[in-house]
Each structure stands twice: as structure tokens, then as C-alpha cells.
C-alpha positions as CSV (number, residue, x, y, z in Angstrom):
1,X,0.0,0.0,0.0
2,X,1.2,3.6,-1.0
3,X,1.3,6.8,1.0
4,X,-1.5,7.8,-1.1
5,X,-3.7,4.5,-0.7
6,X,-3.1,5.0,3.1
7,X,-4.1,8.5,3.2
8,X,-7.4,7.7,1.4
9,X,-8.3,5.0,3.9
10,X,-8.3,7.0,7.0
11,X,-9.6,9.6,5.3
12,X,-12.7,7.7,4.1
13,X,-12.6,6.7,8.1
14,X,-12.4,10.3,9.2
15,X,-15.3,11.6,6.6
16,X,-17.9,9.3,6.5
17,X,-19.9,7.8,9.7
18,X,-17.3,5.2,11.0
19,X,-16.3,6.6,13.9
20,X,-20.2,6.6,15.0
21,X,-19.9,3.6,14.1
22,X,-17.4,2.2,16.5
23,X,-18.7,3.6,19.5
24,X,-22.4,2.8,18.5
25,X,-21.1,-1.0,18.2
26,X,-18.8,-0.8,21.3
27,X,-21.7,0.3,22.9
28,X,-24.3,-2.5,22.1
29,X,-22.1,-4.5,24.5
30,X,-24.6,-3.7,26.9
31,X,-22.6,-2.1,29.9
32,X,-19.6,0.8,29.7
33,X,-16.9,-1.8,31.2
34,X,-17.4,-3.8,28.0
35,X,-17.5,-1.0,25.9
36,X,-14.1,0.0,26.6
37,X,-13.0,-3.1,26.7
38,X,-13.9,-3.6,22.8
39,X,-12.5,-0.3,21.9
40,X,-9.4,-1.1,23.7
41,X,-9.2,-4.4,22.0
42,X,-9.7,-2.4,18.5
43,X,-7.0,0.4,19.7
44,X,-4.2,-2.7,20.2
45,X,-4.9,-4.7,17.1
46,X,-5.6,-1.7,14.9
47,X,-9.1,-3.0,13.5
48,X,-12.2,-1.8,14.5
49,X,-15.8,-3.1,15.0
50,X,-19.1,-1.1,13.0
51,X,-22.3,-2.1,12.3
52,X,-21.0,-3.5,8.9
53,X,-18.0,-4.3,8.1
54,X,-14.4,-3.8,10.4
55,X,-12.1,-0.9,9.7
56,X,-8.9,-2.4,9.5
57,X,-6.0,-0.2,10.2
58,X,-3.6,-2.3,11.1
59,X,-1.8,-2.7,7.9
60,X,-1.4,0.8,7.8
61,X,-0.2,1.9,11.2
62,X,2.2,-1.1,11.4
63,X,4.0,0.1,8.6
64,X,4.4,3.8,8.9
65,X,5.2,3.0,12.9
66,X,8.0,0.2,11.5
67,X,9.1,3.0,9.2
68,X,9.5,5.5,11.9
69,X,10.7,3.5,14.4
70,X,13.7,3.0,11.9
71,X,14.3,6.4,12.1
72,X,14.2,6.5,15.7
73,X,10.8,7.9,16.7
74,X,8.3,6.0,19.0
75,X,5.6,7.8,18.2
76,X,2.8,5.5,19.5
77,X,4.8,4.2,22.6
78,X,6.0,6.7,25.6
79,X,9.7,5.7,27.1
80,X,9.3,4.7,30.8
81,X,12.1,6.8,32.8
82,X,12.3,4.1,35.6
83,X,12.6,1.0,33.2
84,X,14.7,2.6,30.6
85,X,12.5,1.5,27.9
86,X,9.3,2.4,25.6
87,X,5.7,1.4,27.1
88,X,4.5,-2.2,25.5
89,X,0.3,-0.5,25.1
90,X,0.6,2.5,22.6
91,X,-0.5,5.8,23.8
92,X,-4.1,6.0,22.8
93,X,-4.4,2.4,24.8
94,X,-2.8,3.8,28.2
95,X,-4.9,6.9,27.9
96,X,-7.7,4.9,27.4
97,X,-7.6,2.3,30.5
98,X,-5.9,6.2,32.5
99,X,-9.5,7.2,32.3
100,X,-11.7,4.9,32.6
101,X,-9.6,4.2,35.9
102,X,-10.7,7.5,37.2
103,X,-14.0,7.1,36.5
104,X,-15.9,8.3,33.1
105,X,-18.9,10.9,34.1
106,X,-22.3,9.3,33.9
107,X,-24.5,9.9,31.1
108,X,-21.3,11.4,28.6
109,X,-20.0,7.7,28.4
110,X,-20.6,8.1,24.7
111,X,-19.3,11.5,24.4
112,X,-16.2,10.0,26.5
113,X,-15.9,7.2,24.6
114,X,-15.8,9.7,21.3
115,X,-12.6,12.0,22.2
116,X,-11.1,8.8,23.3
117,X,-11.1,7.4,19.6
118,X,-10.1,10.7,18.2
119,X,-7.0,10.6,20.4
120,X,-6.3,6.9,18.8
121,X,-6.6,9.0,15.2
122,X,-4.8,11.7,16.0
123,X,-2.0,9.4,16.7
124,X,-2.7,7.6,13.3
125,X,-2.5,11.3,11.7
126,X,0.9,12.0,13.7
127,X,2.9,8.8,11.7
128,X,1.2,10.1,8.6
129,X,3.2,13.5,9.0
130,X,6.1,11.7,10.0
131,X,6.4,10.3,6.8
132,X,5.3,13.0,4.7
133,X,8.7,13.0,3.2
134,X,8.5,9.0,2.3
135,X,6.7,9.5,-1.8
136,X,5.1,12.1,-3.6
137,X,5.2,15.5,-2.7
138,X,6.5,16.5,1.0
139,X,4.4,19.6,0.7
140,X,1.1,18.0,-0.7
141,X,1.3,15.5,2.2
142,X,1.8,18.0,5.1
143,X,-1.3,20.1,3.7
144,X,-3.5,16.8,3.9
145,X,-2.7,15.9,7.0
146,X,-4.0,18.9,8.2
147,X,-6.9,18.9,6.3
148,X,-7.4,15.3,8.1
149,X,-6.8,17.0,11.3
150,X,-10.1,19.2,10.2
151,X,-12.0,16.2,9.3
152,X,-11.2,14.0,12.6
153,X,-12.5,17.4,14.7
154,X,-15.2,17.7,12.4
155,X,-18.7,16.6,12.6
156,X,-18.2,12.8,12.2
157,X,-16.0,12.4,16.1
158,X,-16.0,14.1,19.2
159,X,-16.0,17.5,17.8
160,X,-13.1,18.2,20.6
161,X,-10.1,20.5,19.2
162,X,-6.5,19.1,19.9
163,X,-4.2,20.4,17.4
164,X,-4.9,22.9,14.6
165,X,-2.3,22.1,11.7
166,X,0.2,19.5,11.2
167,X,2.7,21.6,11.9
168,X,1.7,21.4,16.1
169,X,0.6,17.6,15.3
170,X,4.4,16.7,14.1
171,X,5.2,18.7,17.5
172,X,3.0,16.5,19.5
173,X,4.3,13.4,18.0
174,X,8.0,13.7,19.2
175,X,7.1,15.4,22.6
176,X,8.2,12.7,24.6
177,X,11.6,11.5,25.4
178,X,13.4,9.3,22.4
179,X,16.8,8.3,23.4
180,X,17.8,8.5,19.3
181,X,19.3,11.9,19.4
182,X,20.0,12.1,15.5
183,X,16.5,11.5,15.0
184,X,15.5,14.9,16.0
185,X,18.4,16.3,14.5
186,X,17.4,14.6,10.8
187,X,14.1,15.0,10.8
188,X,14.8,19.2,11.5
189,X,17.0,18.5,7.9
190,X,13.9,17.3,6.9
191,X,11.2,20.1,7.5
192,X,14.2,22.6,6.3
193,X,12.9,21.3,2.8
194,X,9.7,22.4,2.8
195,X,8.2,25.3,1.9
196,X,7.8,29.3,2.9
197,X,4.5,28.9,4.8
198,X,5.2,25.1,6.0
199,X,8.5,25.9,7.8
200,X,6.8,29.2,8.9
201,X,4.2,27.1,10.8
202,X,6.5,24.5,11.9
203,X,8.6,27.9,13.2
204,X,5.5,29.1,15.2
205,X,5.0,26.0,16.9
206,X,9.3,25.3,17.3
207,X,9.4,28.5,19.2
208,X,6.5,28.4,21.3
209,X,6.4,24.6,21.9
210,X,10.4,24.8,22.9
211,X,9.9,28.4,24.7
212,X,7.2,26.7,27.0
213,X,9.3,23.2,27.8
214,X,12.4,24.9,28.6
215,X,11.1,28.0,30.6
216,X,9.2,25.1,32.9
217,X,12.5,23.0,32.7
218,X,14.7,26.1,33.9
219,X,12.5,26.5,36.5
220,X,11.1,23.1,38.1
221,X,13.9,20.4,36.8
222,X,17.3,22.5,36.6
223,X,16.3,25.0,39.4
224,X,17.2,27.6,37.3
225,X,20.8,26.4,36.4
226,X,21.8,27.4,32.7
227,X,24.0,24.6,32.1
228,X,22.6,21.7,33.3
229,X,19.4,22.5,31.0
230,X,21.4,23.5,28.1
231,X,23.4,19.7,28.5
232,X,20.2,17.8,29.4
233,X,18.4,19.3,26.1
234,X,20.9,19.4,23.2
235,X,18.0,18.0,20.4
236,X,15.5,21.0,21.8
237,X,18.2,23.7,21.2
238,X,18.6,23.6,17.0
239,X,14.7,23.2,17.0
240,X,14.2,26.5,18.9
241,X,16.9,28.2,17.1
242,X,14.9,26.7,13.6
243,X,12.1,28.5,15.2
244,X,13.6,31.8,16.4
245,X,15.8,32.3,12.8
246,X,13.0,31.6,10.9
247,X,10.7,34.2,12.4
248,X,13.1,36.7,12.4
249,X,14.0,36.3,8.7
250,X,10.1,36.8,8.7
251,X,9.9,39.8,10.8
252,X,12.8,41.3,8.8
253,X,10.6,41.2,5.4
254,X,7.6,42.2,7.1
255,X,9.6,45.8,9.1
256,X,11.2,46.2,5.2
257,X,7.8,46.2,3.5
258,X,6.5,48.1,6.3
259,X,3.9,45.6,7.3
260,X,1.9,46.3,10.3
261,X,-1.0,44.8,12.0
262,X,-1.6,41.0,12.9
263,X,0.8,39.3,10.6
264,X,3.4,40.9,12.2
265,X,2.2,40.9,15.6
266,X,2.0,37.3,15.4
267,X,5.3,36.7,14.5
268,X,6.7,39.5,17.0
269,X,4.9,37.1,20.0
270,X,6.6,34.0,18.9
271,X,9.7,35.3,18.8
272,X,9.3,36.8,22.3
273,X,7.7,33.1,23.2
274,X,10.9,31.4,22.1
275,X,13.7,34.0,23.7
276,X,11.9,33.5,26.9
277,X,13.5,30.3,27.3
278,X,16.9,31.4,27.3
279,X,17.5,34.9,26.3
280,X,21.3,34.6,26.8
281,X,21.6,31.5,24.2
282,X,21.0,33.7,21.3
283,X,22.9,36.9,21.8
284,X,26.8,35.7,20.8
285,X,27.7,33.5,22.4
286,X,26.0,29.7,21.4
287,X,25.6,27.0,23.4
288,X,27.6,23.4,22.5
289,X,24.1,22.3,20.9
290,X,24.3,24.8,18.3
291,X,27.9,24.1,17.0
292,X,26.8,23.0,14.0
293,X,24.3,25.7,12.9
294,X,26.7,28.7,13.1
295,X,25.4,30.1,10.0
296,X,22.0,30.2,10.9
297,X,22.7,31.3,14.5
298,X,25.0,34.2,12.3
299,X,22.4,35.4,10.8
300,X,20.2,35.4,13.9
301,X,22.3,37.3,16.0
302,X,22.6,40.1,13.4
303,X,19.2,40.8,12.3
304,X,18.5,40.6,16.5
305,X,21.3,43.4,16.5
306,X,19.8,45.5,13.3
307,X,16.0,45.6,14.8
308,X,17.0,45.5,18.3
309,X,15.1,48.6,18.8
310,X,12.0,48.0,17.0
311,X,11.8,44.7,18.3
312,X,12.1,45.9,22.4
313,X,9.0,48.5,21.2
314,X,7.0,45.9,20.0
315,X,7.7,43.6,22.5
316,X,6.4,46.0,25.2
317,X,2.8,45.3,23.5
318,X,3.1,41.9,24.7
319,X,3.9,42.2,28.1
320,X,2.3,39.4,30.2
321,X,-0.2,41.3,32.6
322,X,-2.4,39.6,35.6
323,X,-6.0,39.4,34.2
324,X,-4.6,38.9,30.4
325,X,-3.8,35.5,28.9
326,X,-0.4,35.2,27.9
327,X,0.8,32.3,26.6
328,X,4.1,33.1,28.3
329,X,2.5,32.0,31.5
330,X,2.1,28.8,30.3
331,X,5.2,25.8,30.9
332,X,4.9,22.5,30.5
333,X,7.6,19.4,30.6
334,X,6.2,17.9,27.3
335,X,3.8,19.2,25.0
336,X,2.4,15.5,25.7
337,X,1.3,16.1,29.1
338,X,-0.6,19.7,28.4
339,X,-2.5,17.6,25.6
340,X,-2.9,14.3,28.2
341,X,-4.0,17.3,30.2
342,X,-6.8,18.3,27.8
343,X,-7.9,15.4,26.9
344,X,-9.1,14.8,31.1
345,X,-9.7,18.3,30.8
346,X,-12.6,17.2,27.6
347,X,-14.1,14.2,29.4
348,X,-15.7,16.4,32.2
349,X,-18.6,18.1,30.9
350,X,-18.6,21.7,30.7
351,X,-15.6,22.1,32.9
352,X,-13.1,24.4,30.3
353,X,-14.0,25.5,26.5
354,X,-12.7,23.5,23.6
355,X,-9.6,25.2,22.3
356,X,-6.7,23.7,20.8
357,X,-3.1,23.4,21.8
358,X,-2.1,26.1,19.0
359,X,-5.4,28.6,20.8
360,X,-3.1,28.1,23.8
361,X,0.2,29.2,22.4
362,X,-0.7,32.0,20.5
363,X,-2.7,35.4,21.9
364,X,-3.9,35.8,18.5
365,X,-6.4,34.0,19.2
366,X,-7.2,35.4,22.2
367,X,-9.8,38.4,21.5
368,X,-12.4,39.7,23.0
369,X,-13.9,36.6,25.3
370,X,-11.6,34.2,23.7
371,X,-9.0,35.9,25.8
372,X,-10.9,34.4,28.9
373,X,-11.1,31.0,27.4
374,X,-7.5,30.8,26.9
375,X,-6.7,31.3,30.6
376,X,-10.3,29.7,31.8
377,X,-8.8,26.3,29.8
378,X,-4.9,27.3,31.3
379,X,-5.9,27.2,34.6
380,X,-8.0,23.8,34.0
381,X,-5.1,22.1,32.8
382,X,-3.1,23.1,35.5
383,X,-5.5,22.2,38.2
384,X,-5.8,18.5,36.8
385,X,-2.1,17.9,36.7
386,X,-1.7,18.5,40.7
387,X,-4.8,17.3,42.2
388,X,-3.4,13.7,42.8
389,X,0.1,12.8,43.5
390,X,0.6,10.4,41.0
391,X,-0.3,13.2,38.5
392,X,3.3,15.1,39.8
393,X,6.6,15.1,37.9
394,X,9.5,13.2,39.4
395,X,10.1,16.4,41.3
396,X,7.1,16.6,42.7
397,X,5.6,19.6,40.7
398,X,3.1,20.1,38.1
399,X,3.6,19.2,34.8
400,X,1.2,21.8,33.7
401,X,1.7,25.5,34.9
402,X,0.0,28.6,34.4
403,X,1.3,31.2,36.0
404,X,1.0,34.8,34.9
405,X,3.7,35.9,38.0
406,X,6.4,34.1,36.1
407,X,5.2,35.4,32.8
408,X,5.8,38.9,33.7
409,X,9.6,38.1,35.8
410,X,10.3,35.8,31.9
411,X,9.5,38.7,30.0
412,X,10.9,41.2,32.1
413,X,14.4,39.4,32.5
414,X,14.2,38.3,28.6
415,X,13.8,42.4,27.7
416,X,16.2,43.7,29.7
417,X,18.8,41.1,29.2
418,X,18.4,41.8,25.2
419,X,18.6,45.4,25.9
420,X,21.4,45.2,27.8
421,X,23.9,42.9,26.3
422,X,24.8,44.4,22.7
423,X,26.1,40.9,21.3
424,X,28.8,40.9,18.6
425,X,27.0,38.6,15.5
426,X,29.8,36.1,15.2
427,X,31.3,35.4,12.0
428,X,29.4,33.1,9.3
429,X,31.7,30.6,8.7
């Protein structure tokens, strides 16, 4: 099967009435404890019950996972710290048996049942854009990923947002710890090859994504100590850098052209996002990890120099203020555990609005009551990830924070440490 045969499969899945389908049949089992039973059982083997005939998946997702496990990215499985090894259920299947632990709410077992499938999918859809790149055209492929991302929060599932693009989705899918350093490093040579507005999306979600890992990181795991975080993070590094150069080539053309207005503003946050994390990385003087991008961390440093001005005025509009949502005030360990986060967050009726991840990252789309959202859903996530202890880090914090107090001390220790330090650019080499 091709790429392009594989795409049209889950695609029909994702359109049509399938996913009804599955729960409807799960369902029939008479009692919820056998419903999730069958859906767990479709979730291992990858082949689902209907009312007609199975959806069989299994082809599929065993061959895009052997593929990507060959280039050393577990997408489906999560590596278990103590053990030193990845998890034997995939993802979707430990999420799945995580919830219905805690207890599903009664009468929204169908509803429940629903986001829990479209978390299986939206695993299925993050292999997909991890092999983008395998036939055909890299491009084409990314764009219909995320127009399956559309279809699988459309009317035919849940209706719950996760991601918005594939950009955030290939984000998601290598959010957890893979001890294959060189596969983060090749897949970034990878999404180089794309084009303008794909590496621009992948750049919004690099910065913000990175800015939000490593300002929680500096603060909870490496108690604010540079150089342990820098050594224990060497694949995040190039990534944020990716993001960080590739907005500020951005925001160059748009303060040439004179652009103003959202456009710009946008890219003016993200860059802010992603400095955040560790201002002093990207003013002269790079860390080990970067060693090998010298050129693009060049060319950083001096457009940073040449709009230093501008860039301090514009940041000032973004300051992080108490009653604002910022998405500065949101830090996470892994993207994976604000989205595990969301997912608990979705099973409670009524308990936080249905944004996605990229709602979360970016004020732009925080407007009027949207604005409220944002930090309503924040503040949700945050509250389910300390109110039990097995929900704690290793540390015994949060995994989720939100926390405008440290949004305003990032912000004003990023600004001030920019505008004091005029960096040589070092040489391009």
C-alpha cells in the first residue's frame, strides 16, 4: 500500500460515519466496562468493529510505525524513565484504560468514549506527518494531514479540538523523550525542505512549543541552572533556534515592507515566546548544541542586533499582565502532558472551553472573550495535573503550569537582558 492509498483510507474513516460507528457497536455491549474493553481491543490490534464491516488499520499503522521506528521515533509508545525503555500499550491504549480508571462521568460515556477514539486518530495522523517525506510530494502531504486533522475534529467524532495544523501535530508526536538523538536532529533537515508557509508554521510551533518546555524545565527540573538545561536538552536547542531564525528572517521582510498589523504581531509574540527560554543563548555567544548551525545562529544574532530597537517597542505590546492570557504563562515538561492534560480536561462536561493546543500558544487567538477562554482552559489544565500525587513530575511539581507571575519576571528578564547585552554577531563561517 502507498502513502497515497493509506491516506485515502483514513480519510474515508475520518469523513464518512465510521467513527459513529465504532462507538455505537462498542456500545451495544450492553454495559460501559465492555465498551471499553472492545474499543481497547480495536485500539491494540488496529481493526475496528461497525455495524458493517471492520475498519482495519492495522496494515497501515504497522507500517508507517516500522518505518519511523527505523528512524528513531516511537511515536505510538512513551519511554518509561524508571525501566529505561518504551511502554508495551501504545499511547491511545494507556490513555484509554488512565480514564476509565478514574471514573468516566455518567451519562457522557458516549461523548467520553468519542474523544477517546479521536485521540487513537490523531496518533494515526501524527505517523502520517512523520512520513510526509517518504513519496510524492513533501508539501502536498503535510497540507493533507492537516486537512485530516479538520476532518477528525469535524462533525463525524467528538467535535473536541487538539491540534490545529500538522505543523503542532508533528510537534506532539516527538514530545516525549526518544533516546535517538540524531533523529530529532534529521528530521529538522527534513522540514528545512519544505516550503515558505510550512517551515513558517513548523517555526510558530518550534518557538512556542520549545519556549514553553524549557522555561518550565529552567525552573522546576534544573532550578534555574543554565547549564545543566542546556546539556540535558541538546536536540530542543537547534529546534528553537529553527524556530527563532526563521521568524526573524520573517519579521525582517515584514519591518522592510513596512507591514503592520496582525501578521506581524504574530510573529513579534513567537519570537518573544521562544527568547523567553533562554535569552542569553541567542545573543553571541552559542551553546555546545548549536555548534553546527553557526550560519543560521549568524544570521540570527545580526538581524536581532539591526532591529534591536524595534523589536524591544513591540515587545512591550506583549507584556504578560495579571488578568490577560499570555501564553508566556504557560510551561509545560512535554507538549504531551498539556495535551494528556486536555484530553481529562474534555471528558468532564462543561468544565473548560474546547480550544486547541495552537489557541493556547498564540494570543492571536485570544480576542475579545476568547482571551478568557484561553486562561479559563490554562488554569483547567493546571489544576488537573496536581490534584493527585501520581499526576506530579519526578520532582514533585506540576507538569502543567500557568502562572502569569512568572510570565511577567520571563518577560521582564528576557527584555532587559536583550537590551542590555549588545552581542557581537559572530562570523558566518
Amino acid at each position: 500500500m502507498t502513502l497515497a492509498e493509506a491516506f485515502e483510507v483514513v480519510e474515508t474513516a475520518l469523513k464518512g460515519a465510521t467513527r459513529v460507528e465504532i462507538v455505537d457497536r462498542a456500545l451495544e455491549a450492553g454495559n460501559l466496562r465492555e465498551a471499553i474493553q472492545q474499543l481497547r481491543a480495536g485500539m491494540r490490534s488496529h481493526v475496528f468493529k461497525t455495524r458493517s464491516r471492520p475498519l482495519a488499520l492495522d496494515h497501515i499503522v504497522r507500517k508507517l510505525d516500522s518505518r519511523t521506528r527505523q528512524e528513531g521515533f516511537h511515536v505510538l509508545q512513551a519511554w518509561d524513565h524508571g525501566k529505561h525503555h518504551f511502554t508495551r500499550e501504545i499511547i491511545p491504549v494507556m490513555m484509554l484504560d488512565r480514564f476509565a480508571g478514574e471514573g468516566i462521568v455518567k451519562d457522557y460515556e458516549r461523548a467520553s468514549l468519542a474523544i477517546l477514539l479521536d485521540c487513537y486518530f490523531l496518533y494515526v495522523l501524527a505517523l502520517f506527518v512523520l512520513r510526509a517525506w517518504d513519496e510524492g510530494d513533501a508539501d502536498d502531504n503535510v497540507d493533507r494531514v492537516t486537512r485530516l486533522v479538520g476532518e477528525l475534529q469535524g462533525a463525524g467524532g467528538s467535535g473536541r479540538k487538539f491540534v490545529d495544523d500538522a505543523a503542532m501535530l508533528l510537534h506532539l508526536a516527538i514530545a516525549l523523550y526518544h533516546p535517538h538523538e540524531k533523529a530529532y536532529h534529521d528530521l529538522l533537515e527534513k522540514v528545512r525542505t519544505l516550503n515558505d508557509v510550512h517551515r513558517m508554521s513548523l517555526a510558530f510551533a518550534a518557538a512556542s512549543v520549545n519556549g514553553g518546555h524549557l522555561r518550565w524545565g529552567l525552573q522546576v527540573m534544573y532550578q534555574k541552572d543554565l547549564v545543566k538545561m542546556r546539556d540535558d536538552n541538546v536536540v530542543d536547542y537547534p529546534w528553537l533556534l529553527f524556530g527563532l531564525a526563521t521568524l526573524m528572517r520573517e519579521y525582517s521582510r515584514l519591518h522592510e515592507a513596512g507591514v503592520h498589523g496582525p501578521e506581524r504581531e504574530r510573529v513579534v509574540e513567537s519570537l518573544l515566546n521562544g527568547l523567553t527560554a533562554d535569552p542569553w543563548a541567542f545573543l553571541g555567544k552559542p551553546p555546545a548544541s548549536l555548534s553546527t548551525h553557526q550560519n543560521e545562529y549568524a544570521d540570527f544574532c545580526a538581524r536581532l542586533d539591526q532591529y534591536r530597537a524595534d523589536l524591544l517597542t513591540e515587545f512591550d505590546r506583549h507584556s504578560p499582565a495579571q488578568r490577560t492570557y499570555s501564553p508566556l504563562a504557560l510551561n509545560f515538561n512535554f507538549l504531551h502532558n498539556a495535551f494528556v492534560a486536555m484530553v481529562a480536561v474534555a471528558l468532564v462536561p462543561d468544565s473548560a472551553p474546547n480550544l486547541s493546543v495552537n489557541a493556547l500558544l498564540a494570543s492571536e487567538y485570544a480576542d475579545g472573550s476568547l482571551a478568557e477562554s484561553s486562561g479559563i482552559l490554562a488554569r483547567a489544565l493546571m489544576a488537573y495535573s496536581g490534584a493527585r500525587p501520581e499526576r506530579l513530575g519526578e520532582h514533585g511539581s506540576r507538569l502543567v503550569v500557568y502562572d502569569p507571575h512568572a510570565a511577567v519576571r520571563s518577560f521582564t528578564m528576557t527584555v532587559r537582558t536583550i537590551r542590555e547585552h549588545r552581542a557581537e554577531a559572530p562570523e558566518r563561517r
